[in-house]
PDB file of N, CA, C and O in Angstrom, chain B, residues numbered from 101:
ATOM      1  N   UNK B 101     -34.712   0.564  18.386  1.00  0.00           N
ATOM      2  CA  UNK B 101     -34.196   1.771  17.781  1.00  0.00           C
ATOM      3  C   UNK B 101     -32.852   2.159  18.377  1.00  0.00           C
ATOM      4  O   UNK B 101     -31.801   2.484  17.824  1.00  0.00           O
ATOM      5  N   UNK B 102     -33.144   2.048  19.522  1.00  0.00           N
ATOM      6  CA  UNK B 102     -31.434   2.348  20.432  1.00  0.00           C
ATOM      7  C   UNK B 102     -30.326   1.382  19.976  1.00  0.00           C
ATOM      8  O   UNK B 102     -29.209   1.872  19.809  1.00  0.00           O
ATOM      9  N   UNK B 103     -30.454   0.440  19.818  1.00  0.00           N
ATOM     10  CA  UNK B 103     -29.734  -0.752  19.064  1.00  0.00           C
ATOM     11  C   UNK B 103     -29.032  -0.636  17.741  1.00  0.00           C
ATOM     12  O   UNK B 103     -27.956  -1.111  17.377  1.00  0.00           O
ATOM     13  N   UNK B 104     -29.861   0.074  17.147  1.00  0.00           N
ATOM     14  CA  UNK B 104     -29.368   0.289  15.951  1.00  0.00           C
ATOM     15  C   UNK B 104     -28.536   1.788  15.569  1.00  0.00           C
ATOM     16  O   UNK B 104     -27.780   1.934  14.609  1.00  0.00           O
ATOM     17  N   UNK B 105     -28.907   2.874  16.621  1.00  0.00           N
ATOM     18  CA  UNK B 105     -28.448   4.313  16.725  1.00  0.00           C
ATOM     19  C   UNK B 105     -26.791   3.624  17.643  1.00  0.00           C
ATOM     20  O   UNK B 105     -25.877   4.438  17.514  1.00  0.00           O
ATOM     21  N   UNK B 106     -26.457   2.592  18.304  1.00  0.00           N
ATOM     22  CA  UNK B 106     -25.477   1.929  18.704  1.00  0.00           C
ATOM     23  C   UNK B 106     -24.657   1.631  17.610  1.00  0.00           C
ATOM     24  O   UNK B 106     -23.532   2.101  17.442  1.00  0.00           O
ATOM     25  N   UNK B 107     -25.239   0.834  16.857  1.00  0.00           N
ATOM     26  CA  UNK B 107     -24.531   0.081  15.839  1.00  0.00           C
ATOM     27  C   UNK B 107     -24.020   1.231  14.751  1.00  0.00           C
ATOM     28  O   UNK B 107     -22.864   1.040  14.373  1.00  0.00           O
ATOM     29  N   UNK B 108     -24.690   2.402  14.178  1.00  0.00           N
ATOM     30  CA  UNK B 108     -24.489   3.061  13.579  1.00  0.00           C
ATOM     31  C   UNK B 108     -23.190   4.036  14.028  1.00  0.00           C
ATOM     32  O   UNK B 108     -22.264   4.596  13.442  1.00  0.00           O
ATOM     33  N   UNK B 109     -23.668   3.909  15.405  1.00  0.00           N
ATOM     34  CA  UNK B 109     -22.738   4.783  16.173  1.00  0.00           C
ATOM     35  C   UNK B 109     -21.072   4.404  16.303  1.00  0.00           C
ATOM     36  O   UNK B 109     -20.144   5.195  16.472  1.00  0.00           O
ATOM     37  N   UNK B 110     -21.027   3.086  16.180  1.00  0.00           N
ATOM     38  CA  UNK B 110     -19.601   2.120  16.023  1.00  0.00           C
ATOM     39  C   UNK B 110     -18.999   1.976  14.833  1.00  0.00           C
ATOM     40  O   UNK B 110     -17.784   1.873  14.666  1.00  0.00           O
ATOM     41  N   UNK B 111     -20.311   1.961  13.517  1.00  0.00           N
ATOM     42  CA  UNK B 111     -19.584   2.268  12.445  1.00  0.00           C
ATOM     43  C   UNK B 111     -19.160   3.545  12.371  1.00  0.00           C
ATOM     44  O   UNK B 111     -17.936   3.620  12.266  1.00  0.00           O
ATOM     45  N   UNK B 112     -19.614   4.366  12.383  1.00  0.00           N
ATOM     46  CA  UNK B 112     -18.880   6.242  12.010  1.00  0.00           C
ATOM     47  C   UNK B 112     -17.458   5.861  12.605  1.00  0.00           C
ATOM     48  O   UNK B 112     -16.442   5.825  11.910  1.00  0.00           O
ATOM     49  N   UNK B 113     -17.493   5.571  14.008  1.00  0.00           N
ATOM     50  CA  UNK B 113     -16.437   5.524  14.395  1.00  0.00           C
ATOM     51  C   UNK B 113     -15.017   4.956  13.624  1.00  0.00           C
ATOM     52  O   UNK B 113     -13.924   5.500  13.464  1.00  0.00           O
ATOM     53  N   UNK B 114     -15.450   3.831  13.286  1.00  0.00           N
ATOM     54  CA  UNK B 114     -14.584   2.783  12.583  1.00  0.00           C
ATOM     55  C   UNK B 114     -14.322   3.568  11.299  1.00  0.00           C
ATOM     56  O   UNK B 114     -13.181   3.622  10.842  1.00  0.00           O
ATOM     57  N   UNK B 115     -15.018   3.981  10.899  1.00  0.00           N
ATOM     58  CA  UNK B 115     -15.044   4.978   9.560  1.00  0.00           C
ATOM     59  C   UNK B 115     -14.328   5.989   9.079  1.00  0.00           C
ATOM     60  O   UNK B 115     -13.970   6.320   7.949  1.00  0.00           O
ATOM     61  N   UNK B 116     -14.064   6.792  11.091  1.00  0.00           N
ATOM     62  CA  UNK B 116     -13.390   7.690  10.993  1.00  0.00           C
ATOM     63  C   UNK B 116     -12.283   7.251  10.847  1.00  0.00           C
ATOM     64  O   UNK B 116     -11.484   7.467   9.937  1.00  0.00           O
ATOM     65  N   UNK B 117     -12.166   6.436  11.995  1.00  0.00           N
ATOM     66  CA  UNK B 117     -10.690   5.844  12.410  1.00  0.00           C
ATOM     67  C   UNK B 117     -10.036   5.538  11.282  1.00  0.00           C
ATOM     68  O   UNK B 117      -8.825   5.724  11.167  1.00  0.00           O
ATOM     69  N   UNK B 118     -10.924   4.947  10.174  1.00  0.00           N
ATOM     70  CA  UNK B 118     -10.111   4.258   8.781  1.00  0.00           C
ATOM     71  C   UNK B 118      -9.962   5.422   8.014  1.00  0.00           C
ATOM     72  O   UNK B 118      -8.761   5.490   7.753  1.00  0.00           O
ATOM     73  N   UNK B 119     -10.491   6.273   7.568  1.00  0.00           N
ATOM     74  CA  UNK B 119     -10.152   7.261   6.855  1.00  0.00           C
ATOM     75  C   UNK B 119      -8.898   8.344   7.385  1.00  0.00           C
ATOM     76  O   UNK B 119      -8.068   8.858   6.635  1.00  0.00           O
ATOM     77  N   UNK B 120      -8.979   8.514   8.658  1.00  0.00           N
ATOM     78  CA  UNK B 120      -8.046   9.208   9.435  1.00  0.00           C
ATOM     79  C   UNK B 120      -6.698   8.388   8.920  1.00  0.00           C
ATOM     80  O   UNK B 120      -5.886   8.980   8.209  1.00  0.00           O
ATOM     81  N   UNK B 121      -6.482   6.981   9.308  1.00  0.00           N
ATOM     82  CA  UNK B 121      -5.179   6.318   8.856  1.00  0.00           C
ATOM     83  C   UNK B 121      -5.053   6.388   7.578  1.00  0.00           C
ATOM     84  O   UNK B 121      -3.907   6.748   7.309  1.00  0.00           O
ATOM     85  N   UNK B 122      -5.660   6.221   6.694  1.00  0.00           N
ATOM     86  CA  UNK B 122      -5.677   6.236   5.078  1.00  0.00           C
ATOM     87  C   UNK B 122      -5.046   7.630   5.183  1.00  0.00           C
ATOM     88  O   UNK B 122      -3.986   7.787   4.577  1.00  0.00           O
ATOM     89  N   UNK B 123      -5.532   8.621   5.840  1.00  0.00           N
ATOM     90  CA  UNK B 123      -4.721   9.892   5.335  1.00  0.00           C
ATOM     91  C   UNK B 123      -3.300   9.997   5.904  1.00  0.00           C
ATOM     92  O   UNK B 123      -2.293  10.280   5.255  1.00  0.00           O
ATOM     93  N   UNK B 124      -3.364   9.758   7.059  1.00  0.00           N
ATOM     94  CA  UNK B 124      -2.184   9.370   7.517  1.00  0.00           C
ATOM     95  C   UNK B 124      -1.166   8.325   6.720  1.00  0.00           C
ATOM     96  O   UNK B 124       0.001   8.681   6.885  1.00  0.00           O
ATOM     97  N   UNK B 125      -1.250   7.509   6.159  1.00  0.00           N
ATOM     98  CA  UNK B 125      -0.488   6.512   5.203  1.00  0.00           C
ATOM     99  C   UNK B 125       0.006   7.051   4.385  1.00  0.00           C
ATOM    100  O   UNK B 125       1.105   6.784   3.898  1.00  0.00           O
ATOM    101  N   UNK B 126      -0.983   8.215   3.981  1.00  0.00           N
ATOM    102  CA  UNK B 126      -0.599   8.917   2.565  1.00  0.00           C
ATOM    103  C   UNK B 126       0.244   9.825   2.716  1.00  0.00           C
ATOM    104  O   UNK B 126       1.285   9.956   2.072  1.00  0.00           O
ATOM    105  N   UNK B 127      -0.175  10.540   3.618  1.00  0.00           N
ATOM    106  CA  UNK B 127       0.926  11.298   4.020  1.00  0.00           C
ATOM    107  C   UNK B 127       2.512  10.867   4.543  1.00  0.00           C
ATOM    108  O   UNK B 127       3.604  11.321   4.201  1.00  0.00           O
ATOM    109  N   UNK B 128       2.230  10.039   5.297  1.00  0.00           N
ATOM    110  CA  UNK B 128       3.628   9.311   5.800  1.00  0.00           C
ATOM    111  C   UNK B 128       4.474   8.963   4.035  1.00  0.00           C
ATOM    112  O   UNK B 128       5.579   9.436   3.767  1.00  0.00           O
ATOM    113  N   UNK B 129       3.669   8.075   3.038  1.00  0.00           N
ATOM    114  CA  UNK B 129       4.549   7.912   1.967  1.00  0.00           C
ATOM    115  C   UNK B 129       4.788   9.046   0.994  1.00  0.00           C
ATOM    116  O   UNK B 129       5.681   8.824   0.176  1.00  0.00           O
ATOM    117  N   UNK B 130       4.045  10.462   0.895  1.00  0.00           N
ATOM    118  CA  UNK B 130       4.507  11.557   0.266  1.00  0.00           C
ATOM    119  C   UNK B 130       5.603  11.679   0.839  1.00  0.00           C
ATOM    120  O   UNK B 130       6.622  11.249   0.299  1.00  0.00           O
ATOM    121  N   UNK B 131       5.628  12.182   1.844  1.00  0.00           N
ATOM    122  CA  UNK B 131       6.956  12.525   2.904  1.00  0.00           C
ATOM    123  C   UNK B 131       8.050  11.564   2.699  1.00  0.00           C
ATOM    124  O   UNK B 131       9.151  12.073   2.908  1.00  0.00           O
ATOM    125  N   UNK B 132       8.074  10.552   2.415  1.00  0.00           N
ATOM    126  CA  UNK B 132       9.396   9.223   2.409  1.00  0.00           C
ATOM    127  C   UNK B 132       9.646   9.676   0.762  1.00  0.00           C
ATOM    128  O   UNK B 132      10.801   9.835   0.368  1.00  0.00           O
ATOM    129  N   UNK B 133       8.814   9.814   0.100  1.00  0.00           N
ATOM    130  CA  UNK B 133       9.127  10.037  -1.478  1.00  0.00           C
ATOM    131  C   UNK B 133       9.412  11.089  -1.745  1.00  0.00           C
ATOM    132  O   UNK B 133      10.151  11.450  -2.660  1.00  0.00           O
ATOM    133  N   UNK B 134       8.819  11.772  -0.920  1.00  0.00           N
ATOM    134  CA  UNK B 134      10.193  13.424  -1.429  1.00  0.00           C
ATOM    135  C   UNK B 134      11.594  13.763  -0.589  1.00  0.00           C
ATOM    136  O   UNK B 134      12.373  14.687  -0.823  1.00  0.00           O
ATOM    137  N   UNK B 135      11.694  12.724   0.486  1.00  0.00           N
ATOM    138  CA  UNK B 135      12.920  12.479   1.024  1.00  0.00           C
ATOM    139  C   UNK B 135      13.767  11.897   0.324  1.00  0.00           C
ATOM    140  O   UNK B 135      14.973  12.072   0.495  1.00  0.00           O
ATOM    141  N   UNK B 136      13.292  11.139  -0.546  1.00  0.00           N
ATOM    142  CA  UNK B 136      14.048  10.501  -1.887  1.00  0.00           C
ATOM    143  C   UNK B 136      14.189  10.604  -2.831  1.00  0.00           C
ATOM    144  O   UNK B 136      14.484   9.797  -3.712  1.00  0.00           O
ATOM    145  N   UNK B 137      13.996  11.660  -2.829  1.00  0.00           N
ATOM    146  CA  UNK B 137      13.637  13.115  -4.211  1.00  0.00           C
ATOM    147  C   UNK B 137      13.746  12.307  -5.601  1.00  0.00           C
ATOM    148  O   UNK B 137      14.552  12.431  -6.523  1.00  0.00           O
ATOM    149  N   UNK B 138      12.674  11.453  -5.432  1.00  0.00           N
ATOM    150  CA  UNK B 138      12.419  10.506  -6.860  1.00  0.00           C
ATOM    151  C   UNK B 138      11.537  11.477  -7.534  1.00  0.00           C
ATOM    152  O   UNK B 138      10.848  12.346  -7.001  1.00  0.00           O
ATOM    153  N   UNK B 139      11.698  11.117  -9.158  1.00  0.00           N
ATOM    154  CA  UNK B 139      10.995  12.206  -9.502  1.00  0.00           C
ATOM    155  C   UNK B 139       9.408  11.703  -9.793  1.00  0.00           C
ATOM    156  O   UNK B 139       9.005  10.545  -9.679  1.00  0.00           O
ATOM    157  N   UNK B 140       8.793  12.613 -10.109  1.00  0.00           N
ATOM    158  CA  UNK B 140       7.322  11.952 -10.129  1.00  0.00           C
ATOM    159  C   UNK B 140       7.180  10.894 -11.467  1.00  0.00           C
ATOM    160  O   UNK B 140       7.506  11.182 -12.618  1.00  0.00           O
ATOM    161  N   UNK B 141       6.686   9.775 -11.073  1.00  0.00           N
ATOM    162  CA  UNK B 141       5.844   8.440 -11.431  1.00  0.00           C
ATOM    163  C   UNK B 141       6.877   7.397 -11.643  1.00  0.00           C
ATOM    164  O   UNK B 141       6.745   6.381 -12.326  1.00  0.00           O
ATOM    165  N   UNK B 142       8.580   8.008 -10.551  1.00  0.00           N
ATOM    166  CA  UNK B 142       9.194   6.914 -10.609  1.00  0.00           C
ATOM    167  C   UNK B 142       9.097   5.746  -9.780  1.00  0.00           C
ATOM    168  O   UNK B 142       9.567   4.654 -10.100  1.00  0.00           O
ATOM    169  N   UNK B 143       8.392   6.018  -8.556  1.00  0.00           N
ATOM    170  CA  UNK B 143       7.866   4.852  -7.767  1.00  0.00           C
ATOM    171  C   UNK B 143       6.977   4.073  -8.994  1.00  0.00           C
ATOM    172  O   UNK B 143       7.320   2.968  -9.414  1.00  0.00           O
ATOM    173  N   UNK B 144       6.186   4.559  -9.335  1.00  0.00           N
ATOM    174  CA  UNK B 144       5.249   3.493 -10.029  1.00  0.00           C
ATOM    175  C   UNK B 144       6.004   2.784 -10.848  1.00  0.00           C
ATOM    176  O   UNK B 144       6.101   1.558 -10.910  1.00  0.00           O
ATOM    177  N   UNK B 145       6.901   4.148 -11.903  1.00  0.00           N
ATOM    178  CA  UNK B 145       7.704   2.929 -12.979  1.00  0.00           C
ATOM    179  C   UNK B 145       8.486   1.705 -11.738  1.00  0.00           C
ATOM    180  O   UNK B 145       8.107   0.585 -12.080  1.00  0.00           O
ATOM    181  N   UNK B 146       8.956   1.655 -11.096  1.00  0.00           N
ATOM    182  CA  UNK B 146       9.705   0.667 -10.723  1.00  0.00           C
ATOM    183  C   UNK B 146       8.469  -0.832 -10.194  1.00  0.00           C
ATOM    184  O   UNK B 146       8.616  -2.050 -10.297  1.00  0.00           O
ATOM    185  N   UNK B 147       7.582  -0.185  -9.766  1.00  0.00           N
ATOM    186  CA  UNK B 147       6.526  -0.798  -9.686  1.00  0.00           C
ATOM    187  C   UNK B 147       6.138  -2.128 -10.380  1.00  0.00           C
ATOM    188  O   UNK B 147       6.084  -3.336 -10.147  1.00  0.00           O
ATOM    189  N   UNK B 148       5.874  -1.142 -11.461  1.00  0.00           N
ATOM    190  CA  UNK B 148       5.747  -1.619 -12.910  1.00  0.00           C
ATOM    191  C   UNK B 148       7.076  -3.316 -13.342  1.00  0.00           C
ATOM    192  O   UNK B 148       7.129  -4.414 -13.896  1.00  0.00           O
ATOM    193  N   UNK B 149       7.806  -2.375 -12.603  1.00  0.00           N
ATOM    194  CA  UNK B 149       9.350  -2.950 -13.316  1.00  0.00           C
ATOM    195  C   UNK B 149       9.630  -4.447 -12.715  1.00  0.00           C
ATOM    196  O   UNK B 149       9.938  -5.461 -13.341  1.00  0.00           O
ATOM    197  N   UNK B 150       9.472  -4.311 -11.609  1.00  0.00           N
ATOM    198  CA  UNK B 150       9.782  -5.198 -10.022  1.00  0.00           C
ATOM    199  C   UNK B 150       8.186  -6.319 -10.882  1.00  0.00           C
ATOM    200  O   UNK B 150       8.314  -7.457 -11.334  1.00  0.00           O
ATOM    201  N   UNK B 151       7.065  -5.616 -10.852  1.00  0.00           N
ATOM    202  CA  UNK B 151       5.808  -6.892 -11.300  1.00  0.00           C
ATOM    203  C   UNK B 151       6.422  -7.514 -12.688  1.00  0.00           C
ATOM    204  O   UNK B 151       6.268  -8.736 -12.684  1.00  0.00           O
ATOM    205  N   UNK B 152       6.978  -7.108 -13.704  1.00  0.00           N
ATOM    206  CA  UNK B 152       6.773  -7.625 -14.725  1.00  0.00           C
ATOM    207  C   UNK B 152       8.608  -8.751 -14.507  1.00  0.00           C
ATOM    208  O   UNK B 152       8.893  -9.622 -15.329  1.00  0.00           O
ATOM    209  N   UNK B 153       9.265  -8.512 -13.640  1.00  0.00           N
ATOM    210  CA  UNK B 153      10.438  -9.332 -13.475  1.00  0.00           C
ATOM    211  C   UNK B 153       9.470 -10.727 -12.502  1.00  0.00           C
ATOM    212  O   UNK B 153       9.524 -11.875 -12.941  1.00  0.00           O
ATOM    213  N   UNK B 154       8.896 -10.505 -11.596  1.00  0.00           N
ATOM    214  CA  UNK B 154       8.766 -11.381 -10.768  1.00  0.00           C
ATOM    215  C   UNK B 154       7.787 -12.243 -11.626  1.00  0.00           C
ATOM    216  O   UNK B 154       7.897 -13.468 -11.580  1.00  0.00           O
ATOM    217  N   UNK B 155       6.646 -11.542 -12.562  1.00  0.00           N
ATOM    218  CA  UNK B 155       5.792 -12.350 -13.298  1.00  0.00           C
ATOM    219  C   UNK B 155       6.189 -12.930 -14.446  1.00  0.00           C
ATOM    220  O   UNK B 155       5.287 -13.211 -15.236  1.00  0.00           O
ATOM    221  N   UNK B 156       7.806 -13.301 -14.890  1.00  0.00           N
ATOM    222  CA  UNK B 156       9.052 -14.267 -15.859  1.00  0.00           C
ATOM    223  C   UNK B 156       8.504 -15.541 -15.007  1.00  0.00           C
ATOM    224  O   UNK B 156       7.896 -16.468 -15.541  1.00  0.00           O
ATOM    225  N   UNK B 157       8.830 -15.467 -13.445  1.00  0.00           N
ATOM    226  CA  UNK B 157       8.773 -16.699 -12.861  1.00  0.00           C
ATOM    227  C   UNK B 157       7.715 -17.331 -12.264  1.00  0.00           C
ATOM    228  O   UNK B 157       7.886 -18.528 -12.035  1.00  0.00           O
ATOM    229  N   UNK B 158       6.316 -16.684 -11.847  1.00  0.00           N
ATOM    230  CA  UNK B 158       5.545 -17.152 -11.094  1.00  0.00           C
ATOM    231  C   UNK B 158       4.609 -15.949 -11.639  1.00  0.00           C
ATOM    232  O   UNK B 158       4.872 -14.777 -11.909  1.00  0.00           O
ATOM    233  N   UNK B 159       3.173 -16.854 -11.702  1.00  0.00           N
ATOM    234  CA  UNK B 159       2.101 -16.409 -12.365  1.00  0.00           C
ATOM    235  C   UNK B 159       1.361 -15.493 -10.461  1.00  0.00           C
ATOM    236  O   UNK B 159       1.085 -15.877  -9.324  1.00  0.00           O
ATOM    237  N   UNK B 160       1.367 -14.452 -11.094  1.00  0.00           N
ATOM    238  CA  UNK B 160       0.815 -12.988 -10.196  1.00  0.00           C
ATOM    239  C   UNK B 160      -0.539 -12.993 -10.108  1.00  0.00           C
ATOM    240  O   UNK B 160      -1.245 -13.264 -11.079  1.00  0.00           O
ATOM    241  N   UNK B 161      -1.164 -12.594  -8.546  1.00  0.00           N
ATOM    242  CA  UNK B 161      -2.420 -12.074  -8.630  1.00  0.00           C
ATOM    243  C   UNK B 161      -2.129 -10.640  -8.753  1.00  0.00           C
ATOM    244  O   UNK B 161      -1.361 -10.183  -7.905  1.00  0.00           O
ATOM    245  N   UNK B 162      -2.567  -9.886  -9.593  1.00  0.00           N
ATOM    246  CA  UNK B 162      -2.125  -8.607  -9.940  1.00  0.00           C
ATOM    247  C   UNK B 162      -2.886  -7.335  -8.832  1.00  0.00           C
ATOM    248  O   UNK B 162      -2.391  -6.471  -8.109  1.00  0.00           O
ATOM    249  N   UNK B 163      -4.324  -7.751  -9.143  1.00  0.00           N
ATOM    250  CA  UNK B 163      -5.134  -6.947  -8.078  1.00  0.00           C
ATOM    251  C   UNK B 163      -4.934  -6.987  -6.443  1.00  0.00           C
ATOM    252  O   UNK B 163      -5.362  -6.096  -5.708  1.00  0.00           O
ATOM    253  N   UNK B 164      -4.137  -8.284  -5.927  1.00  0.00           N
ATOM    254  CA  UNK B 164      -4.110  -8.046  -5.054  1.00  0.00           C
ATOM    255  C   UNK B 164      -2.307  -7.716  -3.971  1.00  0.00           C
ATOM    256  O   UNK B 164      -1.896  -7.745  -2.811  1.00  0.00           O
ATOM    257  N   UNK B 165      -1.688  -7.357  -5.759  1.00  0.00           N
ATOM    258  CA  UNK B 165      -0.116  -6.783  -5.594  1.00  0.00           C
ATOM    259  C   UNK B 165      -0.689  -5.585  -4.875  1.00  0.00           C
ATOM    260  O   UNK B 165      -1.709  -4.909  -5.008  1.00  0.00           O
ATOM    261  N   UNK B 166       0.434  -5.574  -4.000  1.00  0.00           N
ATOM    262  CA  UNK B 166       0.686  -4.372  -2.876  1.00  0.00           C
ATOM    263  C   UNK B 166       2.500  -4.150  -2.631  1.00  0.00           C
ATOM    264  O   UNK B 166       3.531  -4.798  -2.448  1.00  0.00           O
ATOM    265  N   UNK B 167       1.937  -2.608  -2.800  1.00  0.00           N
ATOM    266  CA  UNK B 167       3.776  -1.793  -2.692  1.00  0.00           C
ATOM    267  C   UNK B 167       3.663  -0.907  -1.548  1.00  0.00           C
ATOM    268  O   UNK B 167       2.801  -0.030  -1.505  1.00  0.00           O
ATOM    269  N   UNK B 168       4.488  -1.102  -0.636  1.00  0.00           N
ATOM    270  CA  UNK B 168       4.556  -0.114   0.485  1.00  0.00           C
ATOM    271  C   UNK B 168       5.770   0.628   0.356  1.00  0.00           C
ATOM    272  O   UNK B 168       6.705   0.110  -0.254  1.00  0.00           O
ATOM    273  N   UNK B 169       5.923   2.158   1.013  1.00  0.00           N
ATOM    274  CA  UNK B 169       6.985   2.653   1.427  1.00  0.00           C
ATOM    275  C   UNK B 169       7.245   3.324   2.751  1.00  0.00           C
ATOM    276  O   UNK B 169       6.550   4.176   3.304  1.00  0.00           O
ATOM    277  N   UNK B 170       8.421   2.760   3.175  1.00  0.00           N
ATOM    278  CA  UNK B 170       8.221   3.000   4.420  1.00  0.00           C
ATOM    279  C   UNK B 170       9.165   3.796   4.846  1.00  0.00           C
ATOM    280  O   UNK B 170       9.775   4.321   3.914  1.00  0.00           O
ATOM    281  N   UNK B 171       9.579   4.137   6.050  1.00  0.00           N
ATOM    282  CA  UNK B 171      10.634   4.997   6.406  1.00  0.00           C
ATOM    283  C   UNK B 171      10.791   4.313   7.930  1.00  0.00           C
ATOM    284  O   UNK B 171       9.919   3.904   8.696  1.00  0.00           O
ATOM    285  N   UNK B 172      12.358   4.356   8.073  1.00  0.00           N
ATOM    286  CA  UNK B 172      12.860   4.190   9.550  1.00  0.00           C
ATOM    287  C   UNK B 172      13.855   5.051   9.525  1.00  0.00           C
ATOM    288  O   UNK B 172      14.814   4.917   8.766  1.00  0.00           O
ATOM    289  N   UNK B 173      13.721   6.022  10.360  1.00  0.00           N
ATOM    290  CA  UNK B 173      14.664   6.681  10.914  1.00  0.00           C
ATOM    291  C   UNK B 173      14.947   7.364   9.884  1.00  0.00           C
ATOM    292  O   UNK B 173      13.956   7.905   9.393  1.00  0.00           O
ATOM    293  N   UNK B 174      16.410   7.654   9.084  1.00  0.00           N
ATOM    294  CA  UNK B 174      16.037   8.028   7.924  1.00  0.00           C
ATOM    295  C   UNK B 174      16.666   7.235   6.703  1.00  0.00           C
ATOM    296  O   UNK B 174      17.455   7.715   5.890  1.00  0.00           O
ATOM    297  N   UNK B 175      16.060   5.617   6.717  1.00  0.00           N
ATOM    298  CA  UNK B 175      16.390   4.808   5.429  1.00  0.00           C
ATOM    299  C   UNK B 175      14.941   4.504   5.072  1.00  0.00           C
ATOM    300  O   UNK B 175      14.064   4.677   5.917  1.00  0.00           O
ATOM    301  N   UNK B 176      14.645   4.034   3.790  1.00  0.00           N
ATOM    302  CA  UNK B 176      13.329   3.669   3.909  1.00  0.00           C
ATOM    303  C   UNK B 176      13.739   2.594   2.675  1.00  0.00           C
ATOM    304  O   UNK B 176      14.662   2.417   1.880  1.00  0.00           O
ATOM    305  N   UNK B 177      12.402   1.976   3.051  1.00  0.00           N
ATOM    306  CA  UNK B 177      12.204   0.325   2.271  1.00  0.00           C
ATOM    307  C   UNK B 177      10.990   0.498   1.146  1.00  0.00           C
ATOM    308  O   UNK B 177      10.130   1.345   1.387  1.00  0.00           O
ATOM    309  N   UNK B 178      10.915  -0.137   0.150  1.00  0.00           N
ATOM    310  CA  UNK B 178      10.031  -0.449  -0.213  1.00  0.00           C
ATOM    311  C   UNK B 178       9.447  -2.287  -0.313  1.00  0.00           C
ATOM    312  O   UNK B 178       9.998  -3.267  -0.815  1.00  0.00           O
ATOM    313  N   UNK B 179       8.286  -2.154   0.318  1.00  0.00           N
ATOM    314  CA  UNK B 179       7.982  -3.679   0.959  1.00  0.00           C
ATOM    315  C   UNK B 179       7.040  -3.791  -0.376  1.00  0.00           C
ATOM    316  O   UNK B 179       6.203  -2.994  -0.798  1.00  0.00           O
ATOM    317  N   UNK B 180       7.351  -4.716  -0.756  1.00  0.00           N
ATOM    318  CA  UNK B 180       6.108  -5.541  -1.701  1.00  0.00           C
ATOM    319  C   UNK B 180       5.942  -6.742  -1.760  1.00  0.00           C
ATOM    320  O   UNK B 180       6.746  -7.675  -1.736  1.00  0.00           O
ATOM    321  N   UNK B 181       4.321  -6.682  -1.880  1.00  0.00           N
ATOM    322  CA  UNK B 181       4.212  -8.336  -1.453  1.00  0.00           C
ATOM    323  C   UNK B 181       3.037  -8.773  -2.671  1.00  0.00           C
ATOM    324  O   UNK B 181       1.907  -8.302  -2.805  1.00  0.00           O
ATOM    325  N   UNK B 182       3.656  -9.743  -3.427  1.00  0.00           N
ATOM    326  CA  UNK B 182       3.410 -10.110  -4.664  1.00  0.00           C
ATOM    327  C   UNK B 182       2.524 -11.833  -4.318  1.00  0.00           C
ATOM    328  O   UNK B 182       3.240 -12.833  -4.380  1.00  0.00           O
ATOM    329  N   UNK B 183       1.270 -11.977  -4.037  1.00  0.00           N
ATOM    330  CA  UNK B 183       0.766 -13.001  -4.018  1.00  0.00           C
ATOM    331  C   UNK B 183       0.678 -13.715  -5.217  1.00  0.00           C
ATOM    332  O   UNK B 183      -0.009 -13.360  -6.174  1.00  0.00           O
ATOM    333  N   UNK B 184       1.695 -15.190  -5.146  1.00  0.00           N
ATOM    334  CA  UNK B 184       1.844 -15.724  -5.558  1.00  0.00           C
ATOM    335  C   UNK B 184       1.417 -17.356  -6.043  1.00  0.00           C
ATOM    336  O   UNK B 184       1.598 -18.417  -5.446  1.00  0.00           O
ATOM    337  N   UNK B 185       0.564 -16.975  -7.824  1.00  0.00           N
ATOM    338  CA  UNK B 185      -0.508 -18.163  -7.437  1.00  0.00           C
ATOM    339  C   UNK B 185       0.242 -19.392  -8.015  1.00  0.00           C
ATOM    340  O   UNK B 185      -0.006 -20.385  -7.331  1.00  0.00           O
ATOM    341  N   UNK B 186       1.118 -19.662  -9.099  1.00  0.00           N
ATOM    342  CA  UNK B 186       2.066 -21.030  -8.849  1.00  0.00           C
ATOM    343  C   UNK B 186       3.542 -20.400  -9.750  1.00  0.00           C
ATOM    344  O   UNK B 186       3.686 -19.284 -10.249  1.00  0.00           O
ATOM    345  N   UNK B 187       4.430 -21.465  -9.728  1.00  0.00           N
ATOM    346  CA  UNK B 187       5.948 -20.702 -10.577  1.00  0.00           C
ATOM    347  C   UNK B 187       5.529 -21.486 -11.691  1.00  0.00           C
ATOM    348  O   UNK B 187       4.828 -22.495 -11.775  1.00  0.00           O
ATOM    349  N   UNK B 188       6.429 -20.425 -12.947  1.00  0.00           N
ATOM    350  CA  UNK B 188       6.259 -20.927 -14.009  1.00  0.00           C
ATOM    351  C   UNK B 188       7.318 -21.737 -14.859  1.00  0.00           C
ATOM    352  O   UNK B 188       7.289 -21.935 -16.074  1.00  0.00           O
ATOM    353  N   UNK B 189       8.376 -22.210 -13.825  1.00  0.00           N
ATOM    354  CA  UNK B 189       9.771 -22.878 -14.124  1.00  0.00           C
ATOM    355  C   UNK B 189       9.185 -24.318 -14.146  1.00  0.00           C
ATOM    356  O   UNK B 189       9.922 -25.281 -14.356  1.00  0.00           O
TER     357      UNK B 189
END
């Protein structure tokens, strides 16, 4: 029983910890996107824009496209990383 009140006890933790950063992420990219006073759902359109250029040349896993935004100092990037399953040239 103690074994398992352990194990339970490591997940919450992990649980928290992940939800705590998830909010934190979110927050960090609200904050970079209204520093860039884009207007709302223009991150996504470009999103949108950036997948359907890169998927002309090379066939996309779509579900596992990921867009980050980041901030340094005060420039920020947007990182995307487009797993790529073969080109279509």
């Amino acid at each position: 029983m103690q074994v398992k009140t352990q194990v339970m006890s490591w997940f919450s933790k992990f649980r928290t910890s992940n939800a705590r950063s998830t909010a934190k992420d979110r927050m960090r990219t609200m904050l970079t996107h209204d520093r860039l006073e884009l207007p709302a759902g223009r991150l996504e359109c470009m999103e949108e824009e950036l997948m359907a250029v890169v998927s002309r040349y090379f066939e996309l896993d779509k579900t596992t496209t990921k867009f980050d935004l980041q901030q340094y100092d005060r420039r920020a990037s947007l990182i995307a990383n487009f797993p790529l399953t073969r080109s279509k040239c």
